[in-house]
C-alpha positions as semicolon CSV with decimal commas, in nm:
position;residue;x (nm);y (nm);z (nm)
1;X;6,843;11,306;14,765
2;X;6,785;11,131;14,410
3;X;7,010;11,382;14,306
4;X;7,263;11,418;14,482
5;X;7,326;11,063;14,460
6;X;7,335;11,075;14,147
7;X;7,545;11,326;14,056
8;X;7,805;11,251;14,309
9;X;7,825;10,869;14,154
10;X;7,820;10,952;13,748
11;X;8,057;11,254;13,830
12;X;8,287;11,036;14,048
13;X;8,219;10,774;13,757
14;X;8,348;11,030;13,539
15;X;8,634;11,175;13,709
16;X;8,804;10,740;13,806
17;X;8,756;10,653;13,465
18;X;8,934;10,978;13,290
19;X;9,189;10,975;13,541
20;X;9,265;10,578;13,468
21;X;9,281;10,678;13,117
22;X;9,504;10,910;13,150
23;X;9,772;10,760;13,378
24;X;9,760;10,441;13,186
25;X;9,787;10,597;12,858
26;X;10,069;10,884;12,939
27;X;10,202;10,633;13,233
28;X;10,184;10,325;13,130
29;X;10,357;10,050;12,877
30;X;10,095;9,829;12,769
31;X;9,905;10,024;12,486
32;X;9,621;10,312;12,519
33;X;9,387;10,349;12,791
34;X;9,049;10,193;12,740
35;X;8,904;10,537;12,690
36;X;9,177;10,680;12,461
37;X;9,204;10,379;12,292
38;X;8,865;10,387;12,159
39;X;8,880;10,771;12,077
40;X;9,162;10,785;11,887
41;X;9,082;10,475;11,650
42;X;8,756;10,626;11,591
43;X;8,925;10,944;11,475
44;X;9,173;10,771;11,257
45;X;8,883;10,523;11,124
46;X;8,720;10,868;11,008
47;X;9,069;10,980;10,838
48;X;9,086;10,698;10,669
49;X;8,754;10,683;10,512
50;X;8,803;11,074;10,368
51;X;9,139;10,931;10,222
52;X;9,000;10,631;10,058
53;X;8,719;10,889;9,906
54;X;9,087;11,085;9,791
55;X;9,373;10,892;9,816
56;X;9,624;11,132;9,933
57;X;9,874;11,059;10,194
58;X;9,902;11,433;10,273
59;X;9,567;11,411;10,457
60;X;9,666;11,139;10,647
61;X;9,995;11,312;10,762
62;X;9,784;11,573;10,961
63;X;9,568;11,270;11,172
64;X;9,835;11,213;11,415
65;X;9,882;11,578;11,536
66;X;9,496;11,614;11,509
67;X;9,439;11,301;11,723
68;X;9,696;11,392;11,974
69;X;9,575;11,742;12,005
70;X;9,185;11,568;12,035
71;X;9,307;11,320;12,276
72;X;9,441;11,612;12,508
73;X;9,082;11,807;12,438
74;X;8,924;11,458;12,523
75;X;9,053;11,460;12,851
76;X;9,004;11,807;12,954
77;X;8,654;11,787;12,886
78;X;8,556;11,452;13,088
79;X;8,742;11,609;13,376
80;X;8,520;11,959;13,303
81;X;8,202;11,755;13,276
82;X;8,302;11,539;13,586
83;X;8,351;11,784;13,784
84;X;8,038;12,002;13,728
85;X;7,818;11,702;13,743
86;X;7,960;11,646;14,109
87;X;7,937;12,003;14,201
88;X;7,554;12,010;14,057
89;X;7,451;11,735;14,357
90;X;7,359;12,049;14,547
91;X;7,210;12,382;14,453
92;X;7,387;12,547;14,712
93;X;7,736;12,326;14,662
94;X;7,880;12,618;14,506
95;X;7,722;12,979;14,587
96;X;7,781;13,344;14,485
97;X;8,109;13,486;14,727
98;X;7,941;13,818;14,818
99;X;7,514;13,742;14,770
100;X;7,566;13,402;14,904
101;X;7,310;13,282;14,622
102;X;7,321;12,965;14,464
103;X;7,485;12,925;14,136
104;X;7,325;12,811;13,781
105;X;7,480;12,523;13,556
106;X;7,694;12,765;13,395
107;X;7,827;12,946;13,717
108;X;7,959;12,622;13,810
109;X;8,104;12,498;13,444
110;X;8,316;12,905;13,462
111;X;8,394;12,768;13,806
112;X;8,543;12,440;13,737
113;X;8,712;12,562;13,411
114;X;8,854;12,809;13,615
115;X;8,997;12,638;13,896
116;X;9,106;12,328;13,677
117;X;9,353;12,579;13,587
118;X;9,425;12,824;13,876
119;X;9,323;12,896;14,169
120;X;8,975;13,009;14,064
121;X;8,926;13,415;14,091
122;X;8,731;13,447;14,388
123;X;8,348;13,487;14,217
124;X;8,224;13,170;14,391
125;X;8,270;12,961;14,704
126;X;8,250;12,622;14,780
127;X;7,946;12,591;14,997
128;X;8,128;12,388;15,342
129;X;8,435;12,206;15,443
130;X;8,368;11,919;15,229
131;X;8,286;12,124;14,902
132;X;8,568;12,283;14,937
133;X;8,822;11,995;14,955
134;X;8,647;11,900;14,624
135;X;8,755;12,237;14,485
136;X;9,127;12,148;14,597
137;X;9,107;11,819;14,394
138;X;8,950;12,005;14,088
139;X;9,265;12,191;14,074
140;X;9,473;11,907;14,168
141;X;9,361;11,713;13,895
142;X;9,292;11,964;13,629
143;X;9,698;12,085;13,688
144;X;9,836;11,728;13,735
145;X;9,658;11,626;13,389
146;X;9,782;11,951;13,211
147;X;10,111;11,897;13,291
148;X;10,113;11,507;13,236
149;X;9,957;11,588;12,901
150;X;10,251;11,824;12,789
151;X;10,504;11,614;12,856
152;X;10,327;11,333;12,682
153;X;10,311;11,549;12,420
154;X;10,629;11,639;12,416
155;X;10,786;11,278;12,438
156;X;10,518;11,191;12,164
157;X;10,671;11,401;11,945
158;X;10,999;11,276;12,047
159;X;10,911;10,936;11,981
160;X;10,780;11,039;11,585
161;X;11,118;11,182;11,519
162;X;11,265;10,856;11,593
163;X;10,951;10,650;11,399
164;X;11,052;10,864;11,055
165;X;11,476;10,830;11,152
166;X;11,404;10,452;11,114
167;X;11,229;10,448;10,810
168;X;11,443;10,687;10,647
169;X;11,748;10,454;10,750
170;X;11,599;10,114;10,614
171;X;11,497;10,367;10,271
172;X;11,880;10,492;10,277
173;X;12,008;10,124;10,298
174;X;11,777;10,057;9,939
175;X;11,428;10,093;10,086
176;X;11,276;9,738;9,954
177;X;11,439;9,417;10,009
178;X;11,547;9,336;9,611
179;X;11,735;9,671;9,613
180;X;11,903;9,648;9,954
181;X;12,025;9,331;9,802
182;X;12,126;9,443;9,480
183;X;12,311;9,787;9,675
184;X;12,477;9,503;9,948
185;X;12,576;9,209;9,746
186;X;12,960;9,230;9,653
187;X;12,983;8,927;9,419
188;X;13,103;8,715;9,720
189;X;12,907;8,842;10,015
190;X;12,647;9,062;10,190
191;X;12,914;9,089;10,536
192;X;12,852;9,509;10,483
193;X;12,469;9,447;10,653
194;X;12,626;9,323;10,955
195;X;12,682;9,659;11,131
196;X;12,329;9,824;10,958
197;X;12,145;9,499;11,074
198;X;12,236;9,494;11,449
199;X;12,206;9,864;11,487
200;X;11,844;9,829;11,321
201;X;11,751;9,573;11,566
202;X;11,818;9,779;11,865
203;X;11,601;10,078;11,659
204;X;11,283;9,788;11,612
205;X;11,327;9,701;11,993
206;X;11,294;10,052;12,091
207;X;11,023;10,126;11,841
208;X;10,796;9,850;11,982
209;X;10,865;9,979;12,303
210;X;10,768;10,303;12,196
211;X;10,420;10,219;12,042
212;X;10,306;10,065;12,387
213;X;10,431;10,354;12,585
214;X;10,307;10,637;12,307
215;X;9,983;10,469;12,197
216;X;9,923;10,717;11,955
217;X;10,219;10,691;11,804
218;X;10,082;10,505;11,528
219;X;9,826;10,681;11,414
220;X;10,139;10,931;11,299
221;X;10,189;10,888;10,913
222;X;10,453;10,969;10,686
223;X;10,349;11,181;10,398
224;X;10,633;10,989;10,201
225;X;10,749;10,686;10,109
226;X;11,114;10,709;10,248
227;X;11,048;10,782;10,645
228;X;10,735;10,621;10,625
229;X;10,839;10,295;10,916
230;X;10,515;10,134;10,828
231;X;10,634;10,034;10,482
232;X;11,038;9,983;10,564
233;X;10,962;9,713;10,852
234;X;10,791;9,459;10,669
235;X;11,029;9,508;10,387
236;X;11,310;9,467;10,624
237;X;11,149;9,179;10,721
238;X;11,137;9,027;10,424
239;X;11,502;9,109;10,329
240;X;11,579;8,907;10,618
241;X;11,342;8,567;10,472
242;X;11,555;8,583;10,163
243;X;11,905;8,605;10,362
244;X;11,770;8,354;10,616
245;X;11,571;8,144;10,395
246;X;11,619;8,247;10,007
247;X;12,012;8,225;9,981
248;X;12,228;7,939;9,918
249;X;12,344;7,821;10,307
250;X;12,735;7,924;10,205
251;X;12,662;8,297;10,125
252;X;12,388;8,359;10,421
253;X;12,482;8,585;10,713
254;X;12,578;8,484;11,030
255;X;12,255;8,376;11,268
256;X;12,336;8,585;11,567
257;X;12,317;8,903;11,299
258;X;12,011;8,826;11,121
259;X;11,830;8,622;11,398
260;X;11,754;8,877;11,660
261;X;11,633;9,153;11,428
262;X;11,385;8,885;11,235
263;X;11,268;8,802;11,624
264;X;11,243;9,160;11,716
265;X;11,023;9,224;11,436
266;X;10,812;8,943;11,482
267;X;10,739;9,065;11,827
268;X;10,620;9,411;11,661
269;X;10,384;9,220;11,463
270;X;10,288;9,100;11,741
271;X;10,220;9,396;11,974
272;X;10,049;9,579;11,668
273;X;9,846;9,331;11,617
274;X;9,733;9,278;11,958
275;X;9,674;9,639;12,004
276;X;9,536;9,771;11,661
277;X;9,567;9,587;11,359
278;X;9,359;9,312;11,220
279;X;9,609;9,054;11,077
280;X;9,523;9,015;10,683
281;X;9,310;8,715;10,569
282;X;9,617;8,587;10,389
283;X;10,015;8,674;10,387
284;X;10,107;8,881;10,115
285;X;10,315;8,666;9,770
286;X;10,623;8,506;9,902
287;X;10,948;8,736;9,740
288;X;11,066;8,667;9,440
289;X;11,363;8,468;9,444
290;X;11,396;8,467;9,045
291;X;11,494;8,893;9,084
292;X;11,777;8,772;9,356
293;X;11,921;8,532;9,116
294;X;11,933;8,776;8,870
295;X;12,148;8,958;9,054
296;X;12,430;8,669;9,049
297;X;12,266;8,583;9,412
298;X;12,345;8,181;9,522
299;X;11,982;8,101;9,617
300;X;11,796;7,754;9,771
301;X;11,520;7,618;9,496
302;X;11,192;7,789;9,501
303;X;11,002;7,469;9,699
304;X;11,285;7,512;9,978
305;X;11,164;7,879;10,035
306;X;10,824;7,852;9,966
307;X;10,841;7,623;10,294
308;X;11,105;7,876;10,503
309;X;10,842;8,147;10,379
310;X;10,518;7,960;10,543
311;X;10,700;7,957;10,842
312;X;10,650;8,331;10,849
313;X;10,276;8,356;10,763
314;X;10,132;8,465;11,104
315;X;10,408;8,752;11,132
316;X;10,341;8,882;10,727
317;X;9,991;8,871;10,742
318;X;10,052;9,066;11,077
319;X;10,253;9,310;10,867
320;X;10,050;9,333;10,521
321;X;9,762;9,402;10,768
322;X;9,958;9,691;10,931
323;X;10,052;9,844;10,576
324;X;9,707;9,837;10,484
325;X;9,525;9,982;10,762
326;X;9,785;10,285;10,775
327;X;9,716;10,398;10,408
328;X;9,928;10,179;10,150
329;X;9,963;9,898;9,946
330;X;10,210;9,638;9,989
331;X;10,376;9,667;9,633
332;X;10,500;9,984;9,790
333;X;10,683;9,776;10,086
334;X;10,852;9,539;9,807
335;X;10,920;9,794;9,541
336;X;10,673;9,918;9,252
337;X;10,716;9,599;9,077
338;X;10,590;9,349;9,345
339;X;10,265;9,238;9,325
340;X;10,022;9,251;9,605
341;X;9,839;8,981;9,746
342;X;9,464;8,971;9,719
343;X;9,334;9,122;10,027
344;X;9,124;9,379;10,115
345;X;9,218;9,629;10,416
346;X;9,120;9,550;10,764
């Protein structure tokens, strides 16, 4: 009796808590399941330890297809393990089709595997009615999660095609936020960012959303610099302190342009932060309004922006935490010649 009740309660422990997992990671829009969630950072943790032993963003290119295929793997094998423990309550749950003998721990691990995906091949039989209306949720369940798991791939994938478009957009517009300037400042004006800056905020919008639908999204990293959305974000944010902040009042872009794409990233700092990063100890340097003025750039005093800049602490330490804890330094957010702030990675 001991075990039966047993098995029946950790397998049907098993089976609720896998099945949570998966709905409201594949599902779901609020962020990995609390299974997954775990799982995946612990994997990533691990990647990042071998790539601070040899820095090399290569390495860290491969994590997100290794964690995605793991996380499928992951899931599989709770369901396998769930499922034999609740079949193990009895010897005689599951018996031999022909001899009518009972079956060992492995007969009924072949069994489960095998009707998880089809329609098992006719070796063993559940042992009764209500055995055998377990074996028709086995395959339920093992099918359901296959298929829910492809197409999670599948949109995954989907979703990292769009992660390294916006990068690679922000890096085609100049990449950091001095040479975005220095590409869009006419003499008179910055009004050829008005098109590239609303069209980016619907991109940031749809890449938060993205991140709490596809968890493991961001454990995806770009091997390079240009369609890497980790680094071109924050910079894009702080393109938009200096137009918002840095410039003289006369030359700044309208609010409704810059305004909503400053809020939308905010709100991405946000969600990250909430859901995986730990916000740096302090923000990164304010920019440097002296390499704006050298570019013939009307700007506010220093004091004036040092103040519009402080505004903005919670939201950059949000981001310099995010660059660090996906692999690089924040000089490579503001351009080789910015330098970092004194922090160490989360």
């Amino acid at each position: 009796m001991l075990r039966f009740s047993l098995c029946i309660a950790i397998g049907a422990l098993i089976l609720i808590a896998t099945l949570i997992d998966v709905i409201w990671t594949t599902l779901g829009t609020h962020g990995g399941g609390p299974l997954s969630k775990h799982f995946t950072a612990g994997i990533f943790a691990f990647a990042r330890a071998l790539n601070r032993r040899r820095p090399h963003h290569r390495l860290l290119s491969f994590a997100g297809t290794a964690i995605l295929a793991a996380l499928v793997a992951f899931w599989i094998v709770l369901l396998w393990v769930g499922w034999t423990t609740f079949f193990s309550a009895k010897p005689n749950a599951l018996v031999y089709a022909q001899s009518r003998a009972n079956t060992t721990i492995f007969d009924r691990l072949f069994f489960v595997a095998y009707t998880m995906t089809t329609m098992g091949n006719g070796d063993f039989q559940p042992n009764g009615p209500w055995w055998k209306i377990a074996a028709s949720f086995t395959a339920f369940t093992g099918l359901a999660a296959l298929s829910t798991a492809i197409t999670f791939l599948l949109s995954v994938l989907s979703a990292v095609v769009e992660k390294r478009a916006l990068g690679a957009y922000v890096s085609d517009l100049g990449g950091d936020p001095y040479e975005i300037i220095r590409r869009s400042w006419t003499g008179t004006q910055f009004d050829s960012l008005n098109d590239h800056l609303v069209q980016l905020t619907t991109a940031v919008h749809i890449y938060t959303e993205q991140h709490l639908a596809y968890p493991v999204l961001r454990y995806f990293h770009s091997e390079g610099e240009r369609t890497a959305a980790t680094l071109r974000v924050p910079a894009l944010y702080e393109l938009l302190l200096i137009l918002t902040g840095g410039v003289a009042p006369e030359k700044r872009l309208p609010p409704q342009v810059t305004n909503p794409l400053s809020w939308a990233i905010s709100a991405y700092a946000e969600v990250m932060n909430k859901e995986i990063v730990i916000a740096a100890d302090h923000p990164p340097d304010a920019p440097n309004l002296a390499r704006v003025r050298a570019m013939g750039v009307p700007t506010v005093d220093d004091e004036t922006f040092r103040r519009h800049v402080d505004e903005a602490r919670d939201t950059r330490a949000c981001l310099l935490g995010l660059v660090l804890k996906d692999g690089w330094q924040w000089e490579e957010a503001m351009g080789r010649s910015a330098v970092r702030a004194g922090s160490s990675a989360p």
